[in-house]
LOKE-54772 format. One line per 8 residues: number of its first residue (from 0); their letters; for each residue y, z, x of N, C-alpha, C. Coordinates in pm, whole numbers, plus 50000, padded with zeros to 5 digits. Atoms other than C-alpha are relative to their C-alpha. Last residue first. Layout:
NUM> a> Y/Z/X/Y/Z/X/Y/Z/X ~ ...
END
This chain:
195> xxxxxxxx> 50069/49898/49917/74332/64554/73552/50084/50061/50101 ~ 49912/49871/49940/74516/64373/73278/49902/50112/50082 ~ 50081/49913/49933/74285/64044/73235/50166/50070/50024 ~ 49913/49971/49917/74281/63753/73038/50010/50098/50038 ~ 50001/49864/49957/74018/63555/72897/50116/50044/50093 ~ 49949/50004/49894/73988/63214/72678/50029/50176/50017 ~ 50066/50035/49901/73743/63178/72424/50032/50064/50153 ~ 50119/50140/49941/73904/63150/72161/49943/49987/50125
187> xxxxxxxx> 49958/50050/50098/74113/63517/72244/49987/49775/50019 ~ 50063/50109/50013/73966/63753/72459/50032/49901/49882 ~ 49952/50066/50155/74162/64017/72607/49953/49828/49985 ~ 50053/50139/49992/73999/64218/72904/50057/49965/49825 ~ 50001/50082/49859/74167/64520/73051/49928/49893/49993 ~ 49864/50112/49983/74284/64672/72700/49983/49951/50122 ~ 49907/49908/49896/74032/64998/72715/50095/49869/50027 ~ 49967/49848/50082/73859/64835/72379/50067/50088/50096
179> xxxxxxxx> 49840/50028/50119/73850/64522/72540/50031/50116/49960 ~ 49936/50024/49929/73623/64645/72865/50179/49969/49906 ~ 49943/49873/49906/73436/64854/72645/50097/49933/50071 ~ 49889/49918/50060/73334/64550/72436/50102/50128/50039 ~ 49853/50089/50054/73240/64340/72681/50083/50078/49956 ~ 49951/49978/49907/72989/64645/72875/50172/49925/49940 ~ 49927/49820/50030/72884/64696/72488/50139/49963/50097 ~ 49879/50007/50094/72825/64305/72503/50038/50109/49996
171> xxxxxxxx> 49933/50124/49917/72603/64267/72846/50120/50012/49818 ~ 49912/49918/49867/72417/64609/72759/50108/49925/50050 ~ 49888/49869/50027/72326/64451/72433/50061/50061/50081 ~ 49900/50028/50064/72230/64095/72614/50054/50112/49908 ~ 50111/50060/50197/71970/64291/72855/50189/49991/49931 ~ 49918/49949/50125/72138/64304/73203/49963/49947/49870 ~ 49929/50077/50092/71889/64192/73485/50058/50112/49906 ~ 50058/50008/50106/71761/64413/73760/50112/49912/49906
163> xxxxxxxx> 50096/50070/49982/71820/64423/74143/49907/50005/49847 ~ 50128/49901/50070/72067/64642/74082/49895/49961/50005 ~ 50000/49812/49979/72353/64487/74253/49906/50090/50023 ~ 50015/49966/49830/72216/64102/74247/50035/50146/50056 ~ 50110/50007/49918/72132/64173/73897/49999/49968/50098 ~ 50047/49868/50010/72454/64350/73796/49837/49945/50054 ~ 49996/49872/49934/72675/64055/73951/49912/50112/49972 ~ 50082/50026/49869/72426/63772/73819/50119/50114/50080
155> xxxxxxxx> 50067/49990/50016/72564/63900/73414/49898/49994/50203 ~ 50094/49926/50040/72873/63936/73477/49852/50071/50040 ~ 49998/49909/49927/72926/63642/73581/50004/50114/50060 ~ 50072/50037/49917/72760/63497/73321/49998/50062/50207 ~ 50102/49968/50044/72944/63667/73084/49901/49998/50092 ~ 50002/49843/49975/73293/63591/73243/49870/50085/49991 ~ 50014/49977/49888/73190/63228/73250/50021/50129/50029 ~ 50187/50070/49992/73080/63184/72841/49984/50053/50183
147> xxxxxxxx> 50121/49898/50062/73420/63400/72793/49873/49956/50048 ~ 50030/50042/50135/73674/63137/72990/49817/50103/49979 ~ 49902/50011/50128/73917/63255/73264/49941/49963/49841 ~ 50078/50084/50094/73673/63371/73531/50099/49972/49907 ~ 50046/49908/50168/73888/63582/73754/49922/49881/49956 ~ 50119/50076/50027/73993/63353/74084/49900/50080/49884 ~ 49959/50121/50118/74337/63478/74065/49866/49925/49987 ~ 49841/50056/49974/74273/63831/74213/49969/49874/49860
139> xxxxxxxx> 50034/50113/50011/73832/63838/74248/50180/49928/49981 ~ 49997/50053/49904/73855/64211/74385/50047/49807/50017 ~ 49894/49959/49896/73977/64336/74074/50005/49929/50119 ~ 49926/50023/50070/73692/64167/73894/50162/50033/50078 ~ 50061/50184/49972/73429/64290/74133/50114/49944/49911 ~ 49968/50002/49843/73579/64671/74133/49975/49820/49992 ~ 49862/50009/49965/73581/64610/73722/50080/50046/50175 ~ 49887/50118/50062/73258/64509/73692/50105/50024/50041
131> xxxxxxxx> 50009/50120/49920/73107/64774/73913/50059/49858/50011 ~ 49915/50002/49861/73303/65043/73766/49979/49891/50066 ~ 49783/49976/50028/73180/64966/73405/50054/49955/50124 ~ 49977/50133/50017/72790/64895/73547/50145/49963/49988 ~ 50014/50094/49907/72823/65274/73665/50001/49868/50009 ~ 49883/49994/49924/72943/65372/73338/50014/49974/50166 ~ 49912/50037/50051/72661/65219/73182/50133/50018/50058 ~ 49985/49950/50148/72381/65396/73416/50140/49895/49959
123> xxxxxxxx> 49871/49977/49989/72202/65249/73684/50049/50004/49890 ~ 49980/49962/50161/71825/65271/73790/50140/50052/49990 ~ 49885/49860/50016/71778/65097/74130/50047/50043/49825 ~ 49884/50005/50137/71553/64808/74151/50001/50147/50015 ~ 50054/49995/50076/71307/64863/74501/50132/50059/49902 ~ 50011/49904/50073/71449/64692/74779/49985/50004/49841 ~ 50064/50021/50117/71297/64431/74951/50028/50189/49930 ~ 50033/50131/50064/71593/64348/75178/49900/50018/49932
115> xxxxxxxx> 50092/50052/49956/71731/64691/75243/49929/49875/49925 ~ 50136/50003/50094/72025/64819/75092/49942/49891/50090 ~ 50105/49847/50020/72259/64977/75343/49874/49935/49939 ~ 50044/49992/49935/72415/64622/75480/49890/50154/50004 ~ 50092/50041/49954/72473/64473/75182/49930/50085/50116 ~ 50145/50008/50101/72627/64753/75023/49873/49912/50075 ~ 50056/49865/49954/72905/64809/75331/49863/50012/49918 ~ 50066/49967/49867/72914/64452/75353/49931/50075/50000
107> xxxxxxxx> 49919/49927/49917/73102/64409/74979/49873/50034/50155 ~ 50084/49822/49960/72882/64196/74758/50086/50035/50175 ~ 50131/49996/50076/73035/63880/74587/49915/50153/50001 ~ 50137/49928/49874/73392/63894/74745/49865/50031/49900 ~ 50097/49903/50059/73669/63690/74587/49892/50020/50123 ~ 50123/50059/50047/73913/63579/74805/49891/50064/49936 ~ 50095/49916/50007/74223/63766/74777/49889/49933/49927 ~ 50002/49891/49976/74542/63616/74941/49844/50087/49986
99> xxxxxxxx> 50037/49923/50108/74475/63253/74879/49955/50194/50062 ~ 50157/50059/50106/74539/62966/75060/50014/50101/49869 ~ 49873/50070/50069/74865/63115/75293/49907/49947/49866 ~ 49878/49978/50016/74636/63187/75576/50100/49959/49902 ~ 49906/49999/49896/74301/63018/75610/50117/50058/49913 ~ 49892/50089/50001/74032/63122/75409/50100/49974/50083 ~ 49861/49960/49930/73726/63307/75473/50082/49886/49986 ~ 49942/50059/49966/73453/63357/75178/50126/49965/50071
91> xxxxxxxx> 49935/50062/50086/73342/63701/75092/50054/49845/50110 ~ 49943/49866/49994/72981/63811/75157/50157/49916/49993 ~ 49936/50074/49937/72659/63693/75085/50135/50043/50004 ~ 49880/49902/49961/72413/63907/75099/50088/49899/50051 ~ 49852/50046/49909/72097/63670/74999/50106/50131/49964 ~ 49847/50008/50112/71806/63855/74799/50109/49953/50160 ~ 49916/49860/50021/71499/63821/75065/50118/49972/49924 ~ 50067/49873/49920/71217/63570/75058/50066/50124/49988
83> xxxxxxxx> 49934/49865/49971/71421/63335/74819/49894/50100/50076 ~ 50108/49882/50014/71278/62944/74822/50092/50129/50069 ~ 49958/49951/49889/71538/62716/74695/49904/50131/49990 ~ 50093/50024/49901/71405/62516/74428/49992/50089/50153 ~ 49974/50059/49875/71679/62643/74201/49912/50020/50084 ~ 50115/49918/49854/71560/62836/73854/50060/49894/50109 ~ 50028/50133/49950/71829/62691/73537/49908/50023/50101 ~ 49928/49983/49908/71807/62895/73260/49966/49949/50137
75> xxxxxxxx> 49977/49875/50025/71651/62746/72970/50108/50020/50146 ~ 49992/49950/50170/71453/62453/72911/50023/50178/50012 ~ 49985/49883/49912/71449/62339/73340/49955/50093/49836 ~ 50123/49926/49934/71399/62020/73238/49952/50137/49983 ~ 50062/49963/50077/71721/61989/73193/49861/50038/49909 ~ 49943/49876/50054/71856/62044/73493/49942/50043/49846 ~ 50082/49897/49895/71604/61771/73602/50060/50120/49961 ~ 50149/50014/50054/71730/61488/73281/49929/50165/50111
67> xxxxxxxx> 49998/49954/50101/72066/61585/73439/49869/50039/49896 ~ 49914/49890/49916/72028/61494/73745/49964/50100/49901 ~ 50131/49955/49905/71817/61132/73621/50027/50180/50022 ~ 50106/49981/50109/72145/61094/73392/49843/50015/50060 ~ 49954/49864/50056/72383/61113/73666/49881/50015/49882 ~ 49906/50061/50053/72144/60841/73905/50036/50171/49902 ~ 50064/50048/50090/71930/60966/74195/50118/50004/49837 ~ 49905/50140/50062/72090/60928/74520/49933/49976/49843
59> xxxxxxxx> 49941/50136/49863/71945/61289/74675/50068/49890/49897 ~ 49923/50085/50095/71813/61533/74377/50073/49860/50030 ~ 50063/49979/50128/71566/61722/74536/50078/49849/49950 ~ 50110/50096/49932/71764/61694/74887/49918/49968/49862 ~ 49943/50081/49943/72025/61881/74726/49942/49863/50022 ~ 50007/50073/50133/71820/62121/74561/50104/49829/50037 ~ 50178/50040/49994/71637/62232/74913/50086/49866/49877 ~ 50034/50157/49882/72025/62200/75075/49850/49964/49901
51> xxxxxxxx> 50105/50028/49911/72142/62487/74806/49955/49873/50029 ~ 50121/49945/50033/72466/62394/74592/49880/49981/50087 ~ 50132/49924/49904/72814/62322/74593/49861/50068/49949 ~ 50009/49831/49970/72974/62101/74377/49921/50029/50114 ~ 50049/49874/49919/73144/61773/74407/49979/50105/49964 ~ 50140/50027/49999/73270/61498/74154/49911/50049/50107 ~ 50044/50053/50099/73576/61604/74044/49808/49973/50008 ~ 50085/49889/49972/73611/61781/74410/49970/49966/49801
43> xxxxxxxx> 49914/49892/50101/73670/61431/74489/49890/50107/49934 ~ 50000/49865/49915/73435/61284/74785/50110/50111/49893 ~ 49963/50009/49918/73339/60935/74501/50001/50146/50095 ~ 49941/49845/50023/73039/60866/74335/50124/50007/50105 ~ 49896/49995/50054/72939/60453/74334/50100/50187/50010 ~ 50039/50073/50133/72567/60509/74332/50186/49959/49931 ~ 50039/50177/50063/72525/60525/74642/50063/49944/49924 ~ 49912/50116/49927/72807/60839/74681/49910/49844/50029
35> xxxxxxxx> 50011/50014/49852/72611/61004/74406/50065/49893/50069 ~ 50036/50149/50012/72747/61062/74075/49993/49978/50166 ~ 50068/50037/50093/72709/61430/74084/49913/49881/49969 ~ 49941/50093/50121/72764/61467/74437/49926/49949/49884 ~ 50104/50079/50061/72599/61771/74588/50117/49906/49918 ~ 49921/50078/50090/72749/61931/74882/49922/49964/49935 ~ 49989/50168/49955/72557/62155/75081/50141/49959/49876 ~ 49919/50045/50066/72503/62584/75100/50007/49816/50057
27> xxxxxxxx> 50155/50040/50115/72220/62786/75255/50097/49886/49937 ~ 50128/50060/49885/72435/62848/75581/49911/49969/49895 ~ 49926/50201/49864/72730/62910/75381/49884/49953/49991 ~ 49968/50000/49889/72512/63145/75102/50041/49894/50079 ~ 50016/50087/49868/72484/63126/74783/50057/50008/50097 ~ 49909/49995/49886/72471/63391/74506/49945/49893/50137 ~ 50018/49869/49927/72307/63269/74183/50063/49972/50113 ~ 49866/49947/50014/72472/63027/73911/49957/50142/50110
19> xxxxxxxx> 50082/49913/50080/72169/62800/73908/50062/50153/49995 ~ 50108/50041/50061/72324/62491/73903/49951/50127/49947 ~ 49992/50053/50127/72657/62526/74062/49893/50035/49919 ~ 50044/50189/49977/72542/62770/74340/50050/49927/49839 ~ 50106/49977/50055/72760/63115/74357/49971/49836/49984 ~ 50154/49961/49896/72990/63215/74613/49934/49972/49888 ~ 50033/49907/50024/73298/63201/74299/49875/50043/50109 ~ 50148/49970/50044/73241/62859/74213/49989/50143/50047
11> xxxxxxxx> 49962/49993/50192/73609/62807/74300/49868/49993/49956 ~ 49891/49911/50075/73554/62953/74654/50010/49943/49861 ~ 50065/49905/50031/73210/62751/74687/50148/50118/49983 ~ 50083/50024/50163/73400/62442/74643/49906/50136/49946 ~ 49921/49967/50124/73692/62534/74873/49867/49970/49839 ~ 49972/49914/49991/73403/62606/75181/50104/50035/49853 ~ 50064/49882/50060/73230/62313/75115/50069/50129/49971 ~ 50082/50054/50133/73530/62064/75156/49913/50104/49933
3> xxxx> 50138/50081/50022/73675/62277/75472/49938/49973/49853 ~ 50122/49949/50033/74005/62442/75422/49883/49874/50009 ~ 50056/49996/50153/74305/62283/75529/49853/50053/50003 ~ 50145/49987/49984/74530/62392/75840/49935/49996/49862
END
């Protein structure tokens, strides 16, 4: 039994949209070929990510350098057309048997389902961010982030889909450094490895 196309692209993306690295949902979720299948693109996951239907449609058969020109655009971090009414709860991706023991999980049920869809940011202390990382990290098995720029980032959209507040870049390097300095993240060029 093989996994559905979308379904392995948003497991190695972690539930989160290529583009604008926030949590995506199935039912919000498409394919986007880079080099579009007009334009020559082929169904390899080379040239597949996942990412919301609005941006999808946005971007339809328009050439890699058109794509690109729109991401960049953007002069900064990337925003996705996709209109948000309520923070998505998305929750962990199901695999078939034998795939992969421990799919990462973005936000655990029991959270989604207490916090209320316009809830008001929650004030959370350092050693609470600690635990959070390293329950989310734990949970994520072999799908860890392996390179610094992606650990950061992910990171960074776990504590604001949590907390419903962003992580200011000192709170986002202490949290680093704490994690090396107790030996459960070793960072060397770049690359990351993990005793948790």
């Amino acid at each position: 039994m093989s996994t559905p196309h979308l379904d392995r692209l948003l497991f190695m993306q972690g539930g989160l949209c290529f583009f604008c690295r926030q949590p995506l949902p199935r039912g919000e979720a498409s394919i986007e070929h880079l080099v579009a299948s007009a334009n020559g693109g082929t169904n390899s996951e080379e040239n597949c990510v996942a990412c919301c239907r609005t941006l999808n449609s946005l971007l339809g058969s328009k050439s890699i350098k058109e794509k690109l020109q729109i991401v960049l655009n953007q002069r900064g971090d990337f925003h996705c057309p996709r209109p948000r009414e309520s923070a998505p709860a998305p929750g962990a991706l199901p695999l078939p048997e034998g795939d992969n023991p421990t799919p990462p999980v973005v936000k655990p049920p029991a959270i989604a389902a207490s916090a209320p869809a316009a809830a008001a940011p929650t004030r959370d202390t350092h050693q609470e961010r600690l635990a959070l990382v390293l329950e989310d990290l734990r949970k994520r098995g072999n799908s860890r982030p392996r390179k610094e720029a992606t650990l950061m980032t992910t990171i960074q959209a776990l504590i604001k889909q949590r907390t419903n507040q962003p992580i200011s870049d000192a709170n986002l390097k202490k949290l680093l450094a704490e994690l090396k300095q107790r030996g459960q993240v070793t960072i060397t060029e770049g690359k990351v490895a993990y005793k948790l």
